[in-house]
N, C-alpha and C positions, 0 to 999 in steps of 0.2 A: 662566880658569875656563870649562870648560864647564857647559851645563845640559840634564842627561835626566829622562826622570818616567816611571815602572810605567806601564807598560797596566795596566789593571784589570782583566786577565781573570776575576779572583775575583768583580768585582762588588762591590769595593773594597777597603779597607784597614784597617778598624777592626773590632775584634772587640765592641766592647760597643759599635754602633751596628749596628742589624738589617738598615736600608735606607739607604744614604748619595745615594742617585738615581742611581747609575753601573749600568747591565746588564751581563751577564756575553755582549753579545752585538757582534758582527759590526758591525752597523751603528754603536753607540756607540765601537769602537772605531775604524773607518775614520772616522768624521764627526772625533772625537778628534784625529787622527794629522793631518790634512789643518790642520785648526786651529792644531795643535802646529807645522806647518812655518809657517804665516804668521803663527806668534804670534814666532816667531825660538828656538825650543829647537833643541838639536843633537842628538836621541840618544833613544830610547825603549828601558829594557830592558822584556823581553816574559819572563816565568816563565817555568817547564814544571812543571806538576803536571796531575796526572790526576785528582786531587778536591782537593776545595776547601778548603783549612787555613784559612781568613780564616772562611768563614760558615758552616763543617759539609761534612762529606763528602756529604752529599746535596742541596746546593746545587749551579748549575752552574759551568765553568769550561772558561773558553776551549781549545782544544789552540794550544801555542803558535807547532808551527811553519808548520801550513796557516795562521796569520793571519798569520804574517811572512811566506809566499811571496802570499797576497793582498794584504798593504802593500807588501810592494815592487812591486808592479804601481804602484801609484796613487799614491803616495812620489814625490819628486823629489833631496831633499836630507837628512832626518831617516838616521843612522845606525840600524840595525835590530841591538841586542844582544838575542842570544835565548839565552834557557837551552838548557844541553843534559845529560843526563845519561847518563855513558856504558853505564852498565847496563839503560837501556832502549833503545840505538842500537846496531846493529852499525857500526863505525867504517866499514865500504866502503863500505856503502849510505848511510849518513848523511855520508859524502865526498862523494858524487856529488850525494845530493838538497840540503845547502848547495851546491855548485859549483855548481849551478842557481839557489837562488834568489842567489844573491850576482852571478849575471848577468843576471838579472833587475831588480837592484836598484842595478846599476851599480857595484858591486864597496862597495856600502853595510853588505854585511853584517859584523858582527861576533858573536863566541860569545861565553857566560857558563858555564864547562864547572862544572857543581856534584856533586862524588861525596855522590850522595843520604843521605838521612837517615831517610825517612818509611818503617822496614821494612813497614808495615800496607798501605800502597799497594802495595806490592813483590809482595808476597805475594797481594794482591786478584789484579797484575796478570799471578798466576803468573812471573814473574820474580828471577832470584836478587838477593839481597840481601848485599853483603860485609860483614865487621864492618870497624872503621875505616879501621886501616891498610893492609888487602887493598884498600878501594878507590881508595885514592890509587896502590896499584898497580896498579889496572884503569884507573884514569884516566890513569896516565904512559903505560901501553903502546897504550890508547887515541889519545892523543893521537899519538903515536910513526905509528901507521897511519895517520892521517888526514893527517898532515903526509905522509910517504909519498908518500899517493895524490895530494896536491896538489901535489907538488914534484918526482916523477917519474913516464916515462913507462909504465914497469913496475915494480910494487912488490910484492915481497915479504916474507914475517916470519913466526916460526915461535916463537910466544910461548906465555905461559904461559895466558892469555887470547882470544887468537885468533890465527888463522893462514891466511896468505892466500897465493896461489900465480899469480906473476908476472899481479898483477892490474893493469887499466887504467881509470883515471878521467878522462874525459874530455868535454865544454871542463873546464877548470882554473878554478878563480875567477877570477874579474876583479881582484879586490884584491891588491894585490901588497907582497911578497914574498907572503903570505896574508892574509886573514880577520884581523883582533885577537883574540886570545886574552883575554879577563879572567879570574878568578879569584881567588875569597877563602877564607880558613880560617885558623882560630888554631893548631890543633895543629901540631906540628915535621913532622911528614910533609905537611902540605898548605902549609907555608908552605917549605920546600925544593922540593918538585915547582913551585911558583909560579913562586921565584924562579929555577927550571932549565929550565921549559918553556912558560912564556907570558909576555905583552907586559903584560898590565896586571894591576895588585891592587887588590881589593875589598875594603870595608871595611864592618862597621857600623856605624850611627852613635856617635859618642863625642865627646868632647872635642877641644880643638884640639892641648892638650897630649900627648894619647895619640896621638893619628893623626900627631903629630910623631914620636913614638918609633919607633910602626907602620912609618910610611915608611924612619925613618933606618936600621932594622933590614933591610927590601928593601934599602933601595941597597946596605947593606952586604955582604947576600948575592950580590948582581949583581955588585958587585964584585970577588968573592973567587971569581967563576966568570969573570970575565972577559968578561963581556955587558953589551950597550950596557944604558943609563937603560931602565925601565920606568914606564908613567905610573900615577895613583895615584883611584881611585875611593872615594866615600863615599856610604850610604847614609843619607836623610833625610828626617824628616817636617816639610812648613814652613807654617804659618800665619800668615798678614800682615793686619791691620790698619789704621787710620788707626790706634787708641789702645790702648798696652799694656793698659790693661783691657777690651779690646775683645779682644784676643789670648789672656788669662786666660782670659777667658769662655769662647770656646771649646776652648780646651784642658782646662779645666772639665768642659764638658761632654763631649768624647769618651773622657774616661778615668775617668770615672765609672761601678763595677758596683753594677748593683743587680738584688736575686731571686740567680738561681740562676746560674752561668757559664752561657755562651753556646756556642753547640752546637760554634764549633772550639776549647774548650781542653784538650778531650782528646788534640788534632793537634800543640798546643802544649807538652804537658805530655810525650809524645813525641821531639818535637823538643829539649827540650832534655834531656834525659834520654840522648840521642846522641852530644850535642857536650860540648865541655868549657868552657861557657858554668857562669856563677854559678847555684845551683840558686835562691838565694833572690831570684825577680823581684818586685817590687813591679807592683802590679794596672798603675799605668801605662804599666810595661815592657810588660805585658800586651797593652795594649789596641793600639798598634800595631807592626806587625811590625820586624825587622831592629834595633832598639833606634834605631828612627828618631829619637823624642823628642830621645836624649842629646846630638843635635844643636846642639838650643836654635836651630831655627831656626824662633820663636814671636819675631812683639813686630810694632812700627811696620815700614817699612820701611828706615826709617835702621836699625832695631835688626840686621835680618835683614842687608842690607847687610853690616854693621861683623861682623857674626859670620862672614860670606864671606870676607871680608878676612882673619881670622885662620887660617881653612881657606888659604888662597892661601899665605899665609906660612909656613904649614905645612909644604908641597909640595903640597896638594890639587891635582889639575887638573878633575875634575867632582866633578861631583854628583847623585847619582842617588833624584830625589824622588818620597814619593808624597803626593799631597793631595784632600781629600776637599771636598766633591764636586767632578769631580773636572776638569769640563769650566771649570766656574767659575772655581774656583779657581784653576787653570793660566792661564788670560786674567790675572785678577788678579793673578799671579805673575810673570808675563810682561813685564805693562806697566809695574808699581812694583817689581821686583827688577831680570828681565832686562835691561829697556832704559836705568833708567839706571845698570846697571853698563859696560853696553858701549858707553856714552854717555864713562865715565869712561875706561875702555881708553883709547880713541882718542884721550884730552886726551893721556893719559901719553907 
């Protein structure tokens, strides 16, 4: 198992908590990231949104990829997953500037390619906006360029989307064959395009039994293309404790509304109104993002542990958490999850 955590470019994670102590800025992120390598994590995913869905659109929010080319300057070891979305990137130019920072980074970088959701942003950011299945087709052909440009030495394509005329991308990434591809979606259009043109699936948080199914359904499509294993990502919110009622407590208090919603669930109400997610969310689902909760990674650390262990037997191979606050919390994460699971690895 591996283990990654959100940057916080939001300025955190919880919708019905105003200030969790994390900034939405530069400094908390680099002092973060540097920690995050000697605390022993693998992997940081980094958003991309242009306003802020966690604390209100006029709150700040990091951009995500000037901070992944300034982490990978000061990085050694931490993989750099960063969102990307094809309707705000022209694939050649967004070729070249990853082929840069990914040599920067020491061939560390990896992509989160997400066909966007949030049309209100879209439109702020004068930019077109596709209805669903249109952008899993912007995102195949997308994709199709960028591989392109990183895998030859002249590339052309004359698509429905864009069209590029025997163009050249050059240094190449450092990572080879490429960059890792991730990517998550439940609908049949995003979960074909997955399983036909990237390395790794995303998942929201859920059950152990569901992320079984989830998986068994990829391999099955991977197979039936005739392409190697792809590995397997979960999203999750974790809280650890010495005492189960000490893990209550705080899960208590972050998913508790009171007054009036809080300035992003207009973002959220949006968002799912998009996807073909359940419309009826309970306030908990609510309060943080990706359906972190349905993890159940709440309790002692034997608790958190044993609920790893069933993700593992799953097929899980990471884990991609966020936890509030959020410097804290990751130490503590670190020392009574991390270290002795990787304590137990090595008996094995």
């Amino acid at each position: 198992m591996r283990f990654g955590f959100w940057m916080p470019v939001f300025g955190g994670w919880l919708r019905n908590v105003p200030d969790e102590g994390m900034r939405a800025d530069w400094t908390y992120a680099r002092d973060l990231t540097l920690a995050a390598e000697r605390q022993g994590w693998d992997l940081t995913l980094i958003a991309e949104l242009n306003l802020n869905d966690i604390k209100g659109i006029d709150a700040p929010a990091l951009d995500a990829w000037s901070t992944a080319a300034a982490l990978a300057a000061v990085t050694s070891t931490l993989e750099l997953m960063v969102a990307v979305r094809p309707n705000f990137h022209h694939p050649a130019l967004f070729a070249k500037q990853a082929a840069n920072i990914d040599a920067i980074a020491g061939g560390r970088l990896s992509l989160n390619v997400v066909s966007s959701w949030w049309a209100d942003e879209a439109r702020q950011y004068g930019l077109q906006f596709d209805q669903h299945d249109d952008r899993y087709a912007r995102t195949a052909e997308w994709l199709a360029v960028v591989d392109g440009l990183w895998s030859q030495a002249r590339f052309s394509h004359a698509g429905r989307f864009y069209q590029l005329d025997n163009a050249i991308c050059e240094p190449k990434p450092v990572a080879r064959p490429r960059p890792r591809i991730y990517a998550g979606g439940e609908s049949e259009a995003a979960k074909a395009l997955i399983a036909r043109d990237c390395d790794s699936f995303v998942m929201h948080g859920d059950a152990p039994d569901v992320i079984a199914q989830k998986i068994a359904d990829m391999r099955a499509r991977r197979t039936a293309l005739g392409l190697p294993p792809m590995t397997f990502g979960m999203a999750g919110y974790a809280i650890v404790r010495d005492t189960e009622a000490e893990a209550q407590a705080e899960l208590e208090r972050i998913t508790t509304l009171t007054g009036a919603p809080p300035a992003g669930y207009d973002n959220f109400d949006q968002w799912l109104a998009g996807t073909q997610l359940e419309r009826e969310m309970q306030i908990r689902e609510y309060s943080v993002s990706n359906r972190g909760l349905r993890a159940g990674l709440v309790g002692t650390p034997e608790t958190v542990l044993a609920r790893i262990a069933d993700y593992e037997a799953a097929g899980l191979d990471l884990l991609l958490l966020q936890l509030s606050p959020q410097a804290e919390e990751m130490a503590r994460f670190a020392d009574r999850v991390i270290a002795p699971w990787r304590s137990a690895e090595q008996r094995r």
